[in-house]
PAKE-734907 format. One record per residue: y, x, z of N, C-alpha, C in turn; residue number from 1; residue in one letter; chain. Coordinates in nm, 2 decimals, always signed. Atoms other than C-alpha are relative to their C-alpha. Layout:
BEGIN
nnorth = Y | neast = X | nup = Z | canorth = Y | caeast = X | caup = Z | cnorth = Y | ceast = X | cup = Z | pos = NUM | code = A | unit = A
...
// end
This chain:
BEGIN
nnorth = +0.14 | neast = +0.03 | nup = +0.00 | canorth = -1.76 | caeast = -1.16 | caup = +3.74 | cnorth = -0.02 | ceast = -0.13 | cup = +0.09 | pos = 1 | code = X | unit = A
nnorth = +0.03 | neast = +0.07 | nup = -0.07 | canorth = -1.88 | caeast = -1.43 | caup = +3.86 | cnorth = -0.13 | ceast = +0.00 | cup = +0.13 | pos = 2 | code = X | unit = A
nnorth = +0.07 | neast = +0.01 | nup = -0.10 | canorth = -2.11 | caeast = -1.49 | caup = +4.20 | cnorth = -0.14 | ceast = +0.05 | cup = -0.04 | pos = 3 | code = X | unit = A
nnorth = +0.09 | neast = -0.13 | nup = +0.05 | canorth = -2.41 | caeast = -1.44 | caup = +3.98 | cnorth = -0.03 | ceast = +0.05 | cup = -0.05 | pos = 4 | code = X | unit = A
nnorth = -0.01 | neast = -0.15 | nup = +0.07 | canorth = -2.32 | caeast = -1.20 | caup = +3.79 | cnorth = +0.03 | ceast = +0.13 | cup = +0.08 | pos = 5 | code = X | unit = A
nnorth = +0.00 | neast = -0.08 | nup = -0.09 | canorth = -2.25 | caeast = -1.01 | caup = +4.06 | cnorth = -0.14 | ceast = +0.01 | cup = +0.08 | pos = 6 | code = X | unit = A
nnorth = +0.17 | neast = +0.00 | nup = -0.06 | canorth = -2.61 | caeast = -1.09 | caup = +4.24 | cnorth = -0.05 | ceast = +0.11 | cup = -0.11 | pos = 7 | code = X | unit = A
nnorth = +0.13 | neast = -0.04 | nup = +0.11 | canorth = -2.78 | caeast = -1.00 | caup = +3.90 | cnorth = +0.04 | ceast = +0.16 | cup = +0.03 | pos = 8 | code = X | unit = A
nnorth = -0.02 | neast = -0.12 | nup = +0.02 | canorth = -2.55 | caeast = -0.68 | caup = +3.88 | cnorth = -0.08 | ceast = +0.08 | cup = +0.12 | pos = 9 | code = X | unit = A
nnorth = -0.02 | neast = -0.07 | nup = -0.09 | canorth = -2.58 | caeast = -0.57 | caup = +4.23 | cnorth = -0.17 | ceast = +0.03 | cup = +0.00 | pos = 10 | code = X | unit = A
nnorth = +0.10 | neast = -0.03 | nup = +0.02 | canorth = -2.96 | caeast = -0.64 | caup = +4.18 | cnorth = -0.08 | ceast = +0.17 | cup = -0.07 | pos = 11 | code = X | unit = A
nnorth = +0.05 | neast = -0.12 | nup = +0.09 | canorth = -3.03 | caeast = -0.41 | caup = +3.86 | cnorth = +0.06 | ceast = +0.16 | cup = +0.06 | pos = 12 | code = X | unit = A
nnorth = -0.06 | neast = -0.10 | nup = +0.00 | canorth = -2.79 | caeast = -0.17 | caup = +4.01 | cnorth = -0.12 | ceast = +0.06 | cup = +0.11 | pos = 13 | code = X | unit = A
nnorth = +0.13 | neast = -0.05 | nup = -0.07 | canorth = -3.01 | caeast = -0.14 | caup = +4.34 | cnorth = -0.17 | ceast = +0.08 | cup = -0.06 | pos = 14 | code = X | unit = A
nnorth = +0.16 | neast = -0.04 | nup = +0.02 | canorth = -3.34 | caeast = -0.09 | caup = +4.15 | cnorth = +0.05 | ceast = +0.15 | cup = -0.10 | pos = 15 | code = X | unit = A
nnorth = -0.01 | neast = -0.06 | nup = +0.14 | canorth = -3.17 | caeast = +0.13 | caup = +3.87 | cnorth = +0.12 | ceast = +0.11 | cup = +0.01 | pos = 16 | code = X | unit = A
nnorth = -0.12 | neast = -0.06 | nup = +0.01 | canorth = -2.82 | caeast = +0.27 | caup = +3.95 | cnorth = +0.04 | ceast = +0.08 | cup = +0.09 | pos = 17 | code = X | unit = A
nnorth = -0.04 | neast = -0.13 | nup = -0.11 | canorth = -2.67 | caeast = +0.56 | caup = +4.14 | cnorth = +0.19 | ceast = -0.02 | cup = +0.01 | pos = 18 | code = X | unit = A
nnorth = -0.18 | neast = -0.04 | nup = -0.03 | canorth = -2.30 | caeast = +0.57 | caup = +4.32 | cnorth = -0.01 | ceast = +0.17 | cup = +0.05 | pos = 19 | code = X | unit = A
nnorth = -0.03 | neast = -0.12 | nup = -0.04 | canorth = -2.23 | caeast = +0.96 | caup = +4.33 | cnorth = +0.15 | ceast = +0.04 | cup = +0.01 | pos = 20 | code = X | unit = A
nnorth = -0.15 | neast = -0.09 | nup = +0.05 | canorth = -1.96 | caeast = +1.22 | caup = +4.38 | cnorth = -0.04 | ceast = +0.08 | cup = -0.06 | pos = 21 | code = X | unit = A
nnorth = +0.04 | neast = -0.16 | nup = +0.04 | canorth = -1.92 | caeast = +1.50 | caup = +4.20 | cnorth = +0.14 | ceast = +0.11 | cup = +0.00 | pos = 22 | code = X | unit = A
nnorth = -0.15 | neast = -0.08 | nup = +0.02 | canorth = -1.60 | caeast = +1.79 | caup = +4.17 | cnorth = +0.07 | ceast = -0.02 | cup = -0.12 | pos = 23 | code = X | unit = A
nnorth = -0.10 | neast = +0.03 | nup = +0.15 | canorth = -1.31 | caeast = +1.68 | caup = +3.95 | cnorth = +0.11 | ceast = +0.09 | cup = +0.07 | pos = 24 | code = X | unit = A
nnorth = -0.17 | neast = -0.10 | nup = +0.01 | canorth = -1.04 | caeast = +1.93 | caup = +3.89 | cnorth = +0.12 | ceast = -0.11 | cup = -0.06 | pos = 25 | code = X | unit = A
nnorth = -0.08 | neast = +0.11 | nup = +0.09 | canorth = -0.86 | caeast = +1.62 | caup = +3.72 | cnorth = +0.06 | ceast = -0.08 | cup = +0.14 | pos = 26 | code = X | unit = A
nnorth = -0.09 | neast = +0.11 | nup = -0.11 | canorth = -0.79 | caeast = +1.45 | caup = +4.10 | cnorth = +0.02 | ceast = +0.05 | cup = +0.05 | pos = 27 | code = X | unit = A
nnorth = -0.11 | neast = -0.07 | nup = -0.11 | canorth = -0.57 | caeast = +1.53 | caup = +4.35 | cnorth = -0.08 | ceast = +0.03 | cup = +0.15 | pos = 28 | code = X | unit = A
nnorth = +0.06 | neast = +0.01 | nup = -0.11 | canorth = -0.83 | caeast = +1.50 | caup = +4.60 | cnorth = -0.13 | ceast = +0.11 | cup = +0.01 | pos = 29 | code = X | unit = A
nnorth = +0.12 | neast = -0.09 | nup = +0.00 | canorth = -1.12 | caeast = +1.75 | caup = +4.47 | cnorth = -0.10 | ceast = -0.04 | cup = -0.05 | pos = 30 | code = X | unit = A
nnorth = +0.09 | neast = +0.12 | nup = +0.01 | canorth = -1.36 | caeast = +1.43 | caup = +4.42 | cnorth = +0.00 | ceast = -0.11 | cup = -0.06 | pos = 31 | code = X | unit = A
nnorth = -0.01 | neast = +0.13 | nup = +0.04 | canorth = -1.44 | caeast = +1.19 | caup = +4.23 | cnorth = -0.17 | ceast = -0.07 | cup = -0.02 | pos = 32 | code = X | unit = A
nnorth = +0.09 | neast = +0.13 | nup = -0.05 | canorth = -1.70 | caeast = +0.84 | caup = +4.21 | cnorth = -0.05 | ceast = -0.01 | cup = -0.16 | pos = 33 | code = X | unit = A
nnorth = +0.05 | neast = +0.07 | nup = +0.12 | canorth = -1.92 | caeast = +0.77 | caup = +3.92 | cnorth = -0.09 | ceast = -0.07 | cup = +0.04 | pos = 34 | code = X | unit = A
nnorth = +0.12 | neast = +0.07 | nup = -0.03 | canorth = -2.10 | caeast = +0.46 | caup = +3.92 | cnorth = -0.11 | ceast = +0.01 | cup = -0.18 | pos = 35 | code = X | unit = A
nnorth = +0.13 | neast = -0.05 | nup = +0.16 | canorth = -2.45 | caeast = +0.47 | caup = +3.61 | cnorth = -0.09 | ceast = -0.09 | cup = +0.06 | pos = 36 | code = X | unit = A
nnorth = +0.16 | neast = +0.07 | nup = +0.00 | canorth = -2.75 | caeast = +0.24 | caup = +3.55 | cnorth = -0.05 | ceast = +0.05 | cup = -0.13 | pos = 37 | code = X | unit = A
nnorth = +0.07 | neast = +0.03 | nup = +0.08 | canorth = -2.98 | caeast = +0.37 | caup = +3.35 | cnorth = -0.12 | ceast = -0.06 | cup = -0.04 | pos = 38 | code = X | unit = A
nnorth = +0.10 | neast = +0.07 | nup = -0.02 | canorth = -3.24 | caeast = +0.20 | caup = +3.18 | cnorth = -0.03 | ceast = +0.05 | cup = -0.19 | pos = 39 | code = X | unit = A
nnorth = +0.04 | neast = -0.02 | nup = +0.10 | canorth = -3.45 | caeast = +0.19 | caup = +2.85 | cnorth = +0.07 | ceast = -0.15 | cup = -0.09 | pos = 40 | code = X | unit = A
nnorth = -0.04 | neast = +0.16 | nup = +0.04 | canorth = -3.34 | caeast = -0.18 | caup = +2.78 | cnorth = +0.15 | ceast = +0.01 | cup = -0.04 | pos = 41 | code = X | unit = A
nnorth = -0.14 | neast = +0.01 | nup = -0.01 | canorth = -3.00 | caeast = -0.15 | caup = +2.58 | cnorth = +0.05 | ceast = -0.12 | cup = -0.02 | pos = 42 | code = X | unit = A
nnorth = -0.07 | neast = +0.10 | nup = -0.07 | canorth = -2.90 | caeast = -0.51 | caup = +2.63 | cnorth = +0.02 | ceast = -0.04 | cup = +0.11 | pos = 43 | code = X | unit = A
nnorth = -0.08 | neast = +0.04 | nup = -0.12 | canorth = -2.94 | caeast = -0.49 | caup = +2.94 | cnorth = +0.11 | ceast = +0.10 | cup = +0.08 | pos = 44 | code = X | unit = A
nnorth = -0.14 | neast = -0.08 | nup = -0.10 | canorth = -2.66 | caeast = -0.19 | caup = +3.02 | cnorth = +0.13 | ceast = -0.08 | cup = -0.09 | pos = 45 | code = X | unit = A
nnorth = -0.11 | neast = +0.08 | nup = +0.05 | canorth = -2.50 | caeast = -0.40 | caup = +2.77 | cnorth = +0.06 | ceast = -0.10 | cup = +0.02 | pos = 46 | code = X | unit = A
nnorth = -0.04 | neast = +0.09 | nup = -0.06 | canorth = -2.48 | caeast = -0.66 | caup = +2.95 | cnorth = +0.07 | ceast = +0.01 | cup = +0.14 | pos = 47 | code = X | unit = A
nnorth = -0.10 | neast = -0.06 | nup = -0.11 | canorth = -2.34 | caeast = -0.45 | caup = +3.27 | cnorth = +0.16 | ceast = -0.03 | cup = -0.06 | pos = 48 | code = X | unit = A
nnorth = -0.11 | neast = -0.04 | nup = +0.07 | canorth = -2.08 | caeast = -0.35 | caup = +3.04 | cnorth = +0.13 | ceast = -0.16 | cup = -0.02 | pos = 49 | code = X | unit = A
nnorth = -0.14 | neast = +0.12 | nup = +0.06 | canorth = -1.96 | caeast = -0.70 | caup = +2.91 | cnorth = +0.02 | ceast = -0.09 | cup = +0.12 | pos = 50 | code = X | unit = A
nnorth = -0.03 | neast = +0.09 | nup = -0.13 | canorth = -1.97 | caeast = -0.90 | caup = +3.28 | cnorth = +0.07 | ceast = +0.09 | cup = +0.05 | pos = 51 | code = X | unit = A
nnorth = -0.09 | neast = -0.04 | nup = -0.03 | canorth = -1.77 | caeast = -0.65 | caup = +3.41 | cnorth = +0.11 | ceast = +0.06 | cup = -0.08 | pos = 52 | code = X | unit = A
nnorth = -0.15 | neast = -0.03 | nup = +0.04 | canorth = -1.51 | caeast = -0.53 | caup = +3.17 | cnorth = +0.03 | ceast = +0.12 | cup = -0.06 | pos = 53 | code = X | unit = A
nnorth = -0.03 | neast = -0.14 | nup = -0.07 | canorth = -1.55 | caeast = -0.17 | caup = +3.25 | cnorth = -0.13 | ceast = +0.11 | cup = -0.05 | pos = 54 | code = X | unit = A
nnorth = +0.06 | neast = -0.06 | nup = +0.02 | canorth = -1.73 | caeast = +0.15 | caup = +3.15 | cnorth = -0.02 | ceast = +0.00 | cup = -0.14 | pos = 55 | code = X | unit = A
nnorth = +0.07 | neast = -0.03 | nup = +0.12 | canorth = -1.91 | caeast = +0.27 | caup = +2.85 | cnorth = -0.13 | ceast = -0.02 | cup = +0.03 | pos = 56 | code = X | unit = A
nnorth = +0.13 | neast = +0.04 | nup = -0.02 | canorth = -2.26 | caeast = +0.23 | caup = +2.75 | cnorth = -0.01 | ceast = +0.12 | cup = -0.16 | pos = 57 | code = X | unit = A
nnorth = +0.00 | neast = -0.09 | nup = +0.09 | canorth = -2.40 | caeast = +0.54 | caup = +2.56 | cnorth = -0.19 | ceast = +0.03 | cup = -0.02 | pos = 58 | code = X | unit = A
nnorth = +0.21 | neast = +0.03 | nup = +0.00 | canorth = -2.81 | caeast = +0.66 | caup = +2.44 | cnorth = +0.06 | ceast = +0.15 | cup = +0.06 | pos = 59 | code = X | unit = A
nnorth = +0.05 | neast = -0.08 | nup = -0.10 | canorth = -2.90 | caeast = +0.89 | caup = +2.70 | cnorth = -0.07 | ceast = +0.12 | cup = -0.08 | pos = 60 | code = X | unit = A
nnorth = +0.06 | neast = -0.11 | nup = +0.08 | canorth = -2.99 | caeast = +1.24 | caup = +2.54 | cnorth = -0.09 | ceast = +0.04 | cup = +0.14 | pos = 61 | code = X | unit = A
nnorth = +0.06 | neast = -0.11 | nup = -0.13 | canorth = -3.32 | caeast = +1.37 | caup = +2.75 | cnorth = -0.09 | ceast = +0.08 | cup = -0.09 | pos = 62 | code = X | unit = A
nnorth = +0.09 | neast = -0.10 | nup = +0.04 | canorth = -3.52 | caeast = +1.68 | caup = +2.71 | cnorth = -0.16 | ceast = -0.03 | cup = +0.01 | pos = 63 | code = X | unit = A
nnorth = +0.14 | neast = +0.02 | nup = -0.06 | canorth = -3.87 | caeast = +1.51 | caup = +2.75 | cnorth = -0.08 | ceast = -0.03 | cup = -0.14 | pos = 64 | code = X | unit = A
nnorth = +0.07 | neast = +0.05 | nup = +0.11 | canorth = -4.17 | caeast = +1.41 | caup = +2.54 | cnorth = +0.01 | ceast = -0.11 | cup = -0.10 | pos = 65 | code = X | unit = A
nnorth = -0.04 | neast = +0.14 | nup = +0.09 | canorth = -4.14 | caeast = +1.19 | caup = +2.20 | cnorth = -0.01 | ceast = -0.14 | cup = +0.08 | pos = 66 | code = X | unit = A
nnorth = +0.08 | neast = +0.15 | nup = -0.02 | canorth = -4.37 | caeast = +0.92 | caup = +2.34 | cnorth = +0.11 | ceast = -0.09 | cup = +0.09 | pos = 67 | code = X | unit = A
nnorth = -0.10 | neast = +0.06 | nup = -0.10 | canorth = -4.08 | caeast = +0.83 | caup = +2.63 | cnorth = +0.07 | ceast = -0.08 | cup = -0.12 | pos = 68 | code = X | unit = A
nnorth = -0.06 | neast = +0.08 | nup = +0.02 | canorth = -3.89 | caeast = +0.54 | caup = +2.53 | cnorth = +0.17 | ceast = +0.03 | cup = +0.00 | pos = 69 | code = X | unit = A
nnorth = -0.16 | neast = -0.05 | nup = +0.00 | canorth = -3.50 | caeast = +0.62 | caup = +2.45 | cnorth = +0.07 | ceast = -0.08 | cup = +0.10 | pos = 70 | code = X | unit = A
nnorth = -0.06 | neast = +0.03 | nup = -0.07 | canorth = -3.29 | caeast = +0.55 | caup = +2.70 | cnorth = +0.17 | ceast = +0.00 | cup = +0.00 | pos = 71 | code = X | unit = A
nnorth = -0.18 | neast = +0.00 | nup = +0.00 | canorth = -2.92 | caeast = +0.40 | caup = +2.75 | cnorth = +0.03 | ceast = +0.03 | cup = +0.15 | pos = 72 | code = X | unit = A
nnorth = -0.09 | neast = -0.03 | nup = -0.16 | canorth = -2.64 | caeast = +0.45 | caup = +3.04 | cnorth = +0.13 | ceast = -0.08 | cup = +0.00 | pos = 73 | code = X | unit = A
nnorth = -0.06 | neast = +0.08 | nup = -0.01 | canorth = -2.42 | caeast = +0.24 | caup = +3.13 | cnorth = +0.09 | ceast = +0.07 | cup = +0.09 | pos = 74 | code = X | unit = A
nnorth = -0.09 | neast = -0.09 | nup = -0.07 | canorth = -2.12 | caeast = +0.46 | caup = +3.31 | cnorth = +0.10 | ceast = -0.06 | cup = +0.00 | pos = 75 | code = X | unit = A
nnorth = -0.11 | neast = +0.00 | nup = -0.06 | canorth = -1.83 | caeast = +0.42 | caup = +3.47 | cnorth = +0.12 | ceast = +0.07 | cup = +0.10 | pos = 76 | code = X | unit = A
nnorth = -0.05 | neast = -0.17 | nup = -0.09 | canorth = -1.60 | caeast = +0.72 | caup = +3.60 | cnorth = +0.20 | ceast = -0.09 | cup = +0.05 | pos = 77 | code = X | unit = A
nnorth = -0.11 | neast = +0.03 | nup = -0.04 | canorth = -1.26 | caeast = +0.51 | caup = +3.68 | cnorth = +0.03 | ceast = -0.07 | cup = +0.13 | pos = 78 | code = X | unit = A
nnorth = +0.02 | neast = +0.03 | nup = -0.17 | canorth = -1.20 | caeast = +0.47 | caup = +4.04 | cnorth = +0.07 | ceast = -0.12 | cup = +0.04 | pos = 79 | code = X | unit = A
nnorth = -0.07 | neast = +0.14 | nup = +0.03 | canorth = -1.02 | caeast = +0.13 | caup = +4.02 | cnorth = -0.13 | ceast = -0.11 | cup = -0.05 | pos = 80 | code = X | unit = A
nnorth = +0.11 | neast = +0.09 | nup = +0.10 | canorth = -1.27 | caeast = -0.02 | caup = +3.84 | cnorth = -0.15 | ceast = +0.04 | cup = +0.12 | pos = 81 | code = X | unit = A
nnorth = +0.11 | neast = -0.06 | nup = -0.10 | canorth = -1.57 | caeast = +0.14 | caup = +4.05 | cnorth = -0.01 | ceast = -0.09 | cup = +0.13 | pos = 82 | code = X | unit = A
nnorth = -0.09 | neast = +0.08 | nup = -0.12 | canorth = -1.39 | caeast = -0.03 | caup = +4.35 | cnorth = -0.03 | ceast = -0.13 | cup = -0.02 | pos = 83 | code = X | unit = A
nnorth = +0.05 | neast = +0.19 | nup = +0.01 | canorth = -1.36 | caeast = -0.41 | caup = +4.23 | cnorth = -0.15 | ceast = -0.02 | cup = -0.05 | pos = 84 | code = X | unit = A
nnorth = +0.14 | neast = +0.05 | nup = +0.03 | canorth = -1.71 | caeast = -0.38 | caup = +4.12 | cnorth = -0.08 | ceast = -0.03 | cup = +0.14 | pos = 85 | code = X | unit = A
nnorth = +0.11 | neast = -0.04 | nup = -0.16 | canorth = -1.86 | caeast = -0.23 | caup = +4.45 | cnorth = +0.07 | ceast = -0.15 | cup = +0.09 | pos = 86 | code = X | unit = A
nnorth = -0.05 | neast = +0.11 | nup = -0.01 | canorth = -1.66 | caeast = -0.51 | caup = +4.59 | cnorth = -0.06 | ceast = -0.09 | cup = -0.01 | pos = 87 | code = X | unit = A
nnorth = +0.06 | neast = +0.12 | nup = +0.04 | canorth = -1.80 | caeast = -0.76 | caup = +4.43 | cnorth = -0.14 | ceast = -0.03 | cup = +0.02 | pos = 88 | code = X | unit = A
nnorth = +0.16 | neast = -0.04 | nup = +0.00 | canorth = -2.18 | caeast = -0.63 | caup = +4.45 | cnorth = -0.03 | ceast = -0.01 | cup = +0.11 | pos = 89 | code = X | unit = A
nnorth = +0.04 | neast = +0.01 | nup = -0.17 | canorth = -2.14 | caeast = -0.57 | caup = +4.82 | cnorth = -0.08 | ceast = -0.13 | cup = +0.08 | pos = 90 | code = X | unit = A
nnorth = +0.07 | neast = +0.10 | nup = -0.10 | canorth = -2.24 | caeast = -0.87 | caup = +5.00 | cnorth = -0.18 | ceast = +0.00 | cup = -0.08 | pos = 91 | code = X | unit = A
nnorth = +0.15 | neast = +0.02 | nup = +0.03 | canorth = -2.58 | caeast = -0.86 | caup = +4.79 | cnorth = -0.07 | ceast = +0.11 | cup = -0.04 | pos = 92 | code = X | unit = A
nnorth = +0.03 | neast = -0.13 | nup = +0.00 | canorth = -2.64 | caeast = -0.50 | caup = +4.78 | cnorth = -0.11 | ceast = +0.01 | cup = +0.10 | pos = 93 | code = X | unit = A
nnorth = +0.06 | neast = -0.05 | nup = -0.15 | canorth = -2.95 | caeast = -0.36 | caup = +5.02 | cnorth = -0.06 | ceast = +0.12 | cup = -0.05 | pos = 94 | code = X | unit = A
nnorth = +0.02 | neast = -0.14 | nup = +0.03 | canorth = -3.10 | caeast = -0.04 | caup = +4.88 | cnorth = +0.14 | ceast = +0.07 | cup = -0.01 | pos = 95 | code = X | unit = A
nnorth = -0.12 | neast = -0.04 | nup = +0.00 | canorth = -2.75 | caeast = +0.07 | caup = +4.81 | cnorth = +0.10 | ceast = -0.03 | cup = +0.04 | pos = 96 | code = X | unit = A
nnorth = -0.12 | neast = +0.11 | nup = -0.12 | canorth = -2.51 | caeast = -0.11 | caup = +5.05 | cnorth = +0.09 | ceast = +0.13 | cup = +0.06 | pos = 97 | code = X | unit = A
nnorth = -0.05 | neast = -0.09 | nup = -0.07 | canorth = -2.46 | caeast = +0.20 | caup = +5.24 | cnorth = +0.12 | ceast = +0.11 | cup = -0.09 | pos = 98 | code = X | unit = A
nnorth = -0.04 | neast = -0.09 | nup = +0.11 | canorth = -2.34 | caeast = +0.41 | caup = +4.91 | cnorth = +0.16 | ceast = -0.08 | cup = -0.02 | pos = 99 | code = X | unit = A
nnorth = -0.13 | neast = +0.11 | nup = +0.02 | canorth = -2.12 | caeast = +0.10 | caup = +4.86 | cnorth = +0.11 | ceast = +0.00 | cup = +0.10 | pos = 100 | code = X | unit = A
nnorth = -0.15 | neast = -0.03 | nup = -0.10 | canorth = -1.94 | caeast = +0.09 | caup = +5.22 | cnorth = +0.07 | ceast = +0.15 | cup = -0.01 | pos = 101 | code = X | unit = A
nnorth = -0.02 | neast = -0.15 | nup = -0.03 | canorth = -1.91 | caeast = +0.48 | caup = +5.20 | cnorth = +0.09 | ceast = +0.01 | cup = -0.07 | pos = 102 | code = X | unit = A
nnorth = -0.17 | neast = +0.01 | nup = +0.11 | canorth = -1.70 | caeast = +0.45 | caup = +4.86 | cnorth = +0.08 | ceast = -0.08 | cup = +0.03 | pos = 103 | code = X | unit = A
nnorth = -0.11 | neast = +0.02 | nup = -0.06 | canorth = -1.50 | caeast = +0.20 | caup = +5.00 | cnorth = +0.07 | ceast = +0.02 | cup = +0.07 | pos = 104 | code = X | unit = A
nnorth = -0.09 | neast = -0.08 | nup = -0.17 | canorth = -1.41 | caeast = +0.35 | caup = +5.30 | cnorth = +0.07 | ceast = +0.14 | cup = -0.03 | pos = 105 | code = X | unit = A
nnorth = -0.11 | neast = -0.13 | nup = +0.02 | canorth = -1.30 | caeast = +0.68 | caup = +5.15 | cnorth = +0.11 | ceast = -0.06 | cup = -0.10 | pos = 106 | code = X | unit = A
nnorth = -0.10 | neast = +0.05 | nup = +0.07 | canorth = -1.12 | caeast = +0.46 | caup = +4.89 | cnorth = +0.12 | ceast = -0.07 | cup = +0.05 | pos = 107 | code = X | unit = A
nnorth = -0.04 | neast = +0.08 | nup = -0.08 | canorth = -0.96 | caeast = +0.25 | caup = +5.11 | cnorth = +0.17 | ceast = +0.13 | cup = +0.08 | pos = 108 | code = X | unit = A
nnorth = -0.05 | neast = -0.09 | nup = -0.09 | canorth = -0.86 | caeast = +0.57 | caup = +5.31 | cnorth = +0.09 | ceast = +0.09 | cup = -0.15 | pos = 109 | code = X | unit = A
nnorth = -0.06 | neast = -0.05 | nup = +0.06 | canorth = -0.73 | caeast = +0.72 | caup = +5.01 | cnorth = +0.16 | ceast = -0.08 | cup = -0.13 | pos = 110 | code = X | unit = A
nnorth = -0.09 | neast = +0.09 | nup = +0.05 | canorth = -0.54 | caeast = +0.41 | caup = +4.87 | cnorth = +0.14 | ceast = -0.05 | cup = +0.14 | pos = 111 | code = X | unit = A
nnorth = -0.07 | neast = +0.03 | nup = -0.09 | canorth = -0.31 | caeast = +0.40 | caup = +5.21 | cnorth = +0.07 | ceast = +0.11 | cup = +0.00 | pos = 112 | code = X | unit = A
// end
């Protein structure tokens, strides 16, 4: 990505996107990192998708009223990839900054 494609991402991710854990029986560790933005706009998770490389981009099934606007997701469950993003987002991260050092630092600690 470039400088601002990283701003822009780090932007939409802030207003829009979540870094979680959740329990994977698939890692050696117990844990794993999914980064998601969702949004109603599917060019714009489409456009996560093609500046970084990485992820899927799928329509969001919700249980709510017709009138709601369909919604896409823009996902990411590969911890390599999750990594050079957060990476890259970091320096212009501030709602989510903290989410960002937190996966680095366990990643970091688990890549040594």
């Amino acid at each position: 990505m470039t400088e601002a494609e990283a701003a822009w991402l780090a932007g939409f991710f802030d207003g829009e996107g979540s870094l979680i854990t959740y329990p994977s029986p698939r890692s050696k560790y117990g844990t794993a990192w999914a980064l998601s933005i969702p949004n109603a706009h599917q060019g714009a998770v489409e456009k996560c998708r093609q500046m970084t490389g990485a992820g899927t981009v799928r329509r969001r099934l919700r249980v709510v009223p017709v009138h709601y606007k369909p919604q896409w997701l823009w996902e990411i469950n590969s911890q390599r990839n999750i990594a050079s993003i957060v990476r890259q987002m970091l320096p212009y991260l501030v709602v989510k900054r903290q989410a960002g050092e937190d996966f680095l630092t366990i990643w970091s600690d688990i890549q040594e």
